[in-house]
N, C-alpha and C positions, 0 to 999 in steps of 0.2 A: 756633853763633855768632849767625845773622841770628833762630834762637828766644829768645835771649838779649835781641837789640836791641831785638825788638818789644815782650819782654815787659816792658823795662825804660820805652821809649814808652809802654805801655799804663798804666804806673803811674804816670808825671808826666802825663798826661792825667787817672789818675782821682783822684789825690792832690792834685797841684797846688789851692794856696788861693789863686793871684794868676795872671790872665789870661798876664802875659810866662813862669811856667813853664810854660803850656800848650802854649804857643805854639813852645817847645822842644821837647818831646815829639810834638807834632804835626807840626814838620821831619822828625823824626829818623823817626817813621814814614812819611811822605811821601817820601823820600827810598829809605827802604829797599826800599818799594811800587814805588817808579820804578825799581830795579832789574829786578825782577821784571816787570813791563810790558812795558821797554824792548827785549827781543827780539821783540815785534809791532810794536814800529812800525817795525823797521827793514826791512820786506816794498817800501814805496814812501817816496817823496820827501816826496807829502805826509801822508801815516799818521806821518813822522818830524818832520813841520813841524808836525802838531796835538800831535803828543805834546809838543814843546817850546813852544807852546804852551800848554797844559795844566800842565806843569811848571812854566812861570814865575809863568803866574795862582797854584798854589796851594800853591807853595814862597817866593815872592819876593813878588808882589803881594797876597795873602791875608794872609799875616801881618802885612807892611807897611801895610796899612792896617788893620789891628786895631792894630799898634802906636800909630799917627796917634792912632786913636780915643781909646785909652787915656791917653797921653800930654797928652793936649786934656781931656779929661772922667777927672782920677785917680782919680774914686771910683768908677767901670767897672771898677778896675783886681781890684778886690775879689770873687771867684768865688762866696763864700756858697755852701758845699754843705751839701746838706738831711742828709747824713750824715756822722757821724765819723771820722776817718783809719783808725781799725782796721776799721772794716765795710767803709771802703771798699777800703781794700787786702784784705781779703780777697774782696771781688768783683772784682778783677783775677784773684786766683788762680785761682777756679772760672770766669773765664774762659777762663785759663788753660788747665787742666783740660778744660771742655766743648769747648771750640775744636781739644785731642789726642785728644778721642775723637770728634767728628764723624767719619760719614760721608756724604760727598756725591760721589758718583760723576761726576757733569757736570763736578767742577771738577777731575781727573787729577788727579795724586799726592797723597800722602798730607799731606806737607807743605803743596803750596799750597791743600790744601782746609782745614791747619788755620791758615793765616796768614789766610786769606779771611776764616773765623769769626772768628778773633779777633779782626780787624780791624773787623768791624759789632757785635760784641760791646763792643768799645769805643766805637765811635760812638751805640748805644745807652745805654751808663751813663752817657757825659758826658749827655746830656738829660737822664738819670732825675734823676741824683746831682745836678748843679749849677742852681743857681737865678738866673744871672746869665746876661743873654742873649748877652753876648761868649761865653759857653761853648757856648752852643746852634747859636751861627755853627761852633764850630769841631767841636761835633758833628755837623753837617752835613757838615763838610768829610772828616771822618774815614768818616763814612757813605758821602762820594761816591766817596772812597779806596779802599774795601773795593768797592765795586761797580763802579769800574774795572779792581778786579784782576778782578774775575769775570766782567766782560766780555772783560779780553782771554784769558781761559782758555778758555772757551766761544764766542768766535768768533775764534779765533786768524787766520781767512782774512778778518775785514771789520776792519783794524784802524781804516782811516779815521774808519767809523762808531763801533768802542767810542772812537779820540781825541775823534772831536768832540762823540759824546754826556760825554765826562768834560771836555772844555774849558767846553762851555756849564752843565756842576753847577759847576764851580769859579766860575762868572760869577753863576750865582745865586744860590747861596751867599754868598758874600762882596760883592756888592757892593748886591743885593735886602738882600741880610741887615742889611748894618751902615744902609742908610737907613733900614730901619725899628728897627732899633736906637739910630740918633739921633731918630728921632722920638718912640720913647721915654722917650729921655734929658730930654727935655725934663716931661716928665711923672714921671719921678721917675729921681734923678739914679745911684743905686743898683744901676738896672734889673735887680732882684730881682722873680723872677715874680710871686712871690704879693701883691706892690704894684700889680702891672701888670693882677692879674685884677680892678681895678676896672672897667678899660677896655670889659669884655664888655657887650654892648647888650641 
């Protein structure tokens, strides 16, 4: 069932042609991820106060303010990917796929070492695939997702440290992200990359 959910997250994140679908599939993996977490932080008081912390930044406030964004500036609202819906669902699949047959030993069973994968397997294609930088925010986000799970699997005994280093990626992510994404905007309203690589010096 929860190989089901993800997979199904993983393809409104790499399918999605409008920012507020992403932004679904992005919950629904966030969410899922917070399951799986959420028996390290309950070790102490405050391991359980960064995690919900964390949770909030980038279940509630991360989206929320990508929505803001959007809703303010509608033609952000438009993901422009550099690939086709058939190519790109099929690199969900072979995500799919590479993420059930990794092996990584560090990160215990079989399963959460293939959720881990898949999870930064998708945080990479939304960079690759999409050309809109609301998408690149939320493949960060997806990226810091995948690497809290593998922080709390490999130091299951510091959970403080894997909360608070995933509170402070939620924090950069989203809110570094979208300032320089509105600075952006102002330079082309689109904020489609390959506009934006005039900017290089």
């Amino acid at each position: 069932m929860v190989d089901a959910i993800l997979f199904l997250a993983g393809a409104i994140l790499l399918l999605s042609t409008r920012t507020t679908q992403m932004l679904v599939g992005y919950a629904v993996l966030a969410v899922t991820i917070g399951v799986f977490v959420v028996p390290a932080a309950l070790g102490s008081p405050l391991s359980l106060m960064l995690f919900g912390m964390s949770a909030l930044l980038k279940i509630v406030v991360a989206p929320l303010g990508i929505l803001a964004f959007v809703r303010a500036n509608p033609k952000a609202g438009d993901l422009r990917p550099s690939l086709a819906a058939p190519v790109r669902l099929l690199l969900v699949v072979a995500f799919a796929l590479v993420a059930r047959e990794a092996i990584v030993p560090t990160l215990g069973s079989a399963e959460l070492q293939s959720v881990t994968v898949y999870v930064v397997l998708c945080g990479i294609g939304i960079l690759i695939v999409h050309r809109n930088l609301l998408s690149h925010v939320v493949g960060l986000l997806v990226l810091g997702t995948g690497v809290t799970l593998a922080g709390a699997i490999l130091a299951p005994t510091l959970p403080e440290s894997v909360e608070l280093g995933a509170t402070f990626d939620a924090l950069v992510a989203t809110f570094i992200g979208l300032a320089l994404v509105r600075a952006f905007f102002a330079h082309n309203p689109v904020l489609d990359v390959d506009a934006l690589r005039s900017l290089r010096g």
